[in-house]
ZAFI-201713 format. One line per 5 residues: number of its first residue (from 1); their letters; for each residue z, y, x of C-alpha. Coordinates in steps of 0.25 Angstrom, whole numbers, plus 5000, padded with zeros to 4 digits. Example, Ala and Ser with C-alpha at 12.3 -4.5 7.8 and 13.67 -1.06 7.14 Angstrom:
1	as	5031:4982:5049 | 5029:4996:5055
This chain:
1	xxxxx	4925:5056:4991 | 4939:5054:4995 | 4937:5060:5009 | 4931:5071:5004 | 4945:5073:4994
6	xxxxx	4954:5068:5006 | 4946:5082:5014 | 4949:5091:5004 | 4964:5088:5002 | 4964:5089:5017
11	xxxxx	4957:5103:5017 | 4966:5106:5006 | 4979:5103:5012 | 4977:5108:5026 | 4973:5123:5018
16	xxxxx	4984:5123:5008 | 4992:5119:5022 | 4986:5130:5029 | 4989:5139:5019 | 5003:5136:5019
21	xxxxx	5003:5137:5034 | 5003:5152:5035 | 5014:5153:5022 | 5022:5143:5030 | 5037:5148:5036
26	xxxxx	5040:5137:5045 | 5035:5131:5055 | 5021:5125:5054 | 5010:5119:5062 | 4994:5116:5061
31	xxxxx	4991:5104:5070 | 4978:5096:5072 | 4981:5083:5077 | 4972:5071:5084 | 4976:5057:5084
36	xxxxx	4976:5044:5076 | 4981:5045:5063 | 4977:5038:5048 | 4987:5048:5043 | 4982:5062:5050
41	xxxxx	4968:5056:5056 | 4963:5058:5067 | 4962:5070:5071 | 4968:5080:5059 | 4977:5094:5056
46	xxxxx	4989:5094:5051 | 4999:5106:5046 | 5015:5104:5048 | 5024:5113:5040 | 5040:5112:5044
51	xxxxx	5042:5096:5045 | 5027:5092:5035 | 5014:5093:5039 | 5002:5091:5033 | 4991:5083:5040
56	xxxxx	4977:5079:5039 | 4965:5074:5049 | 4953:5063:5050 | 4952:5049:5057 | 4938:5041:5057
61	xxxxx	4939:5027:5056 | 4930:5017:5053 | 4930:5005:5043 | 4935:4991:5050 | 4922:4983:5049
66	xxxxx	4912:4992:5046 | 4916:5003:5056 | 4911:5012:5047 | 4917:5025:5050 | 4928:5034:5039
71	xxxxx	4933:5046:5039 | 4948:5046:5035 | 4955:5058:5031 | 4971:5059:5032 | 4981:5068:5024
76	xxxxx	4995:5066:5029 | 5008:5075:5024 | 5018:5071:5036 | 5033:5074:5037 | 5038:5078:5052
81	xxxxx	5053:5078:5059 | 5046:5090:5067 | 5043:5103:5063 | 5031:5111:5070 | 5037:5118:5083
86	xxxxx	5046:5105:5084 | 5045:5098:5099 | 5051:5083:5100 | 5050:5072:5092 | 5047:5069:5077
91	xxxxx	5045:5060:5065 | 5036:5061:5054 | 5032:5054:5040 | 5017:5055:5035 | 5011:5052:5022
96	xxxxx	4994:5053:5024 | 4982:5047:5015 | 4972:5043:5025 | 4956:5046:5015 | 4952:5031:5023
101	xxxxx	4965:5025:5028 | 4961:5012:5020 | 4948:5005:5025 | 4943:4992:5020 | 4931:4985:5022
106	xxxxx	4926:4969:5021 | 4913:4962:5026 | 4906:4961:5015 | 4905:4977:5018 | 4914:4983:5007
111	xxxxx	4922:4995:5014 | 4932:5004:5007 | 4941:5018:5013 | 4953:5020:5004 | 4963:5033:5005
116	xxxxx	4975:5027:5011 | 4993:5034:5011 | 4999:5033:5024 | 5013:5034:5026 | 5017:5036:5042
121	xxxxx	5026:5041:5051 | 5029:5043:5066 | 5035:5052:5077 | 5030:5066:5081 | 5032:5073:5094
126	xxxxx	5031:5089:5094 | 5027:5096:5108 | 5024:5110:5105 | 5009:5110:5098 | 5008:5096:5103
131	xxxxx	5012:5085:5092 | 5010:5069:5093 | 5014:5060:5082 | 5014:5044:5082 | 5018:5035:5070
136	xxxxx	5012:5027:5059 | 5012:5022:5046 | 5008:5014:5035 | 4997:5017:5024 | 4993:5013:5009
141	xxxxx	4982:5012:4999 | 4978:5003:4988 | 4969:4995:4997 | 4977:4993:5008 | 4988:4995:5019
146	xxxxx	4988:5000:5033 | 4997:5004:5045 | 4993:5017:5052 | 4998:5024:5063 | 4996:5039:5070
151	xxxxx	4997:5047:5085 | 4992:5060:5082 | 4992:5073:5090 | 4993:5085:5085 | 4992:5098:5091
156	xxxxx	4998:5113:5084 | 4987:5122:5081 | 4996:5133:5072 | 5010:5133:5071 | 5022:5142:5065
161	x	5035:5138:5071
């Protein structure tokens, strides 16, 4: 049920973005991005607006004994030093909830997904429609703790600069 209401938010978000893409009056961008991230997924989109972008993807993972496979889906609102159209070198501060950042299981066959907030941050290099970002960071839930970390390249599909 909650990957289910974790997609909807998601569609929900990348319309209500898409909607204030074509209003927007600064510089924007549309990216999908690929690489390894419990904060944007694996592979995912995401939609910058001046310095904030909104991001969201999937990442597969399996559960530590059992290697059941999961399906996580990742939310992230993420705060850039760079604008889109900006070349050179960057910061930026996220704050994700990953559907299945949290997995637990024992040997007596007991195995549990919860929602999981991240909080991350990292450097991001601009060149043209090409982006790269490198970072990490640290997530929460009531079950449990965990440190993360992301390479993720992205690549400009639309863009108003």
């Amino acid at each position: 049920m909650k990957k289910w209401f974790f997609s909807l938010i998601l569609i929900a978000v990348m319309f209500f973005s898409t909607s204030l893409v074509s209003n927007a009056q600064g510089p924007w961008a549309v990216s999908a991005h690929g690489g390894y991230s419990w904060m944007t997924g694996v592979v995912g989109a995401d939609i910058q607006f001046s310095y904030f972008e909104i991001s969201g993807g999937w990442m597969p993972t399996s559960m530590p004994m059992s290697g059941e496979k999961i399906n996580n889906v990742s939310f992230a609102v993420t705060a850039n030093t760079l604008q889109p159209g900006d070349n050179g070198y960057g910061f930026y501060l996220t704050l994700a909830s990953a559907s299945d950042g949290y997995r637990y299981e024992d040997s007596w066959g007991s195995a549990e997904t919860y929602s999981m907030t991240i909080l991350g941050g990292g450097m991001r290099y601009n060149n043209g429609p090409l982006w790269l970002k490198g970072g990490g960071g640290y997530g929460w839930c009531d079950q449990g703790k965990a440190w993360t970390w992301e390479v993720t390249l992205g690549l400009m599909l639309f863009k108003n600069l």
